[in-house]
C-alpha positions as CSV (number, residue, x, y, z in Angstrom):
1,X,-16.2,-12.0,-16.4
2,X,-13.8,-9.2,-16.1
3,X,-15.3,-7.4,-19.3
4,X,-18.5,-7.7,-17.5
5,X,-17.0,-6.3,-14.3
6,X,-15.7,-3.5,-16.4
7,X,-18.5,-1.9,-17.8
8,X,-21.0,-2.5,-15.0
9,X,-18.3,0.0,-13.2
10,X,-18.4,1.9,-16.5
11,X,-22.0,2.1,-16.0
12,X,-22.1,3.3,-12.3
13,X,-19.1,6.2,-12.8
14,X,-21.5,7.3,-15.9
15,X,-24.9,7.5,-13.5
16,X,-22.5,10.0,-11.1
């Protein structure tokens, strides 16, 4: 999913 896509590279910018 692209929503899915989306916040998993939410996720990683947000653990930098």
């Amino acid at each position: 999913m692209v929503v899915r896509d989306f916040l998993e590279e939410q996720n990683v910018i947000c653990k930098m």
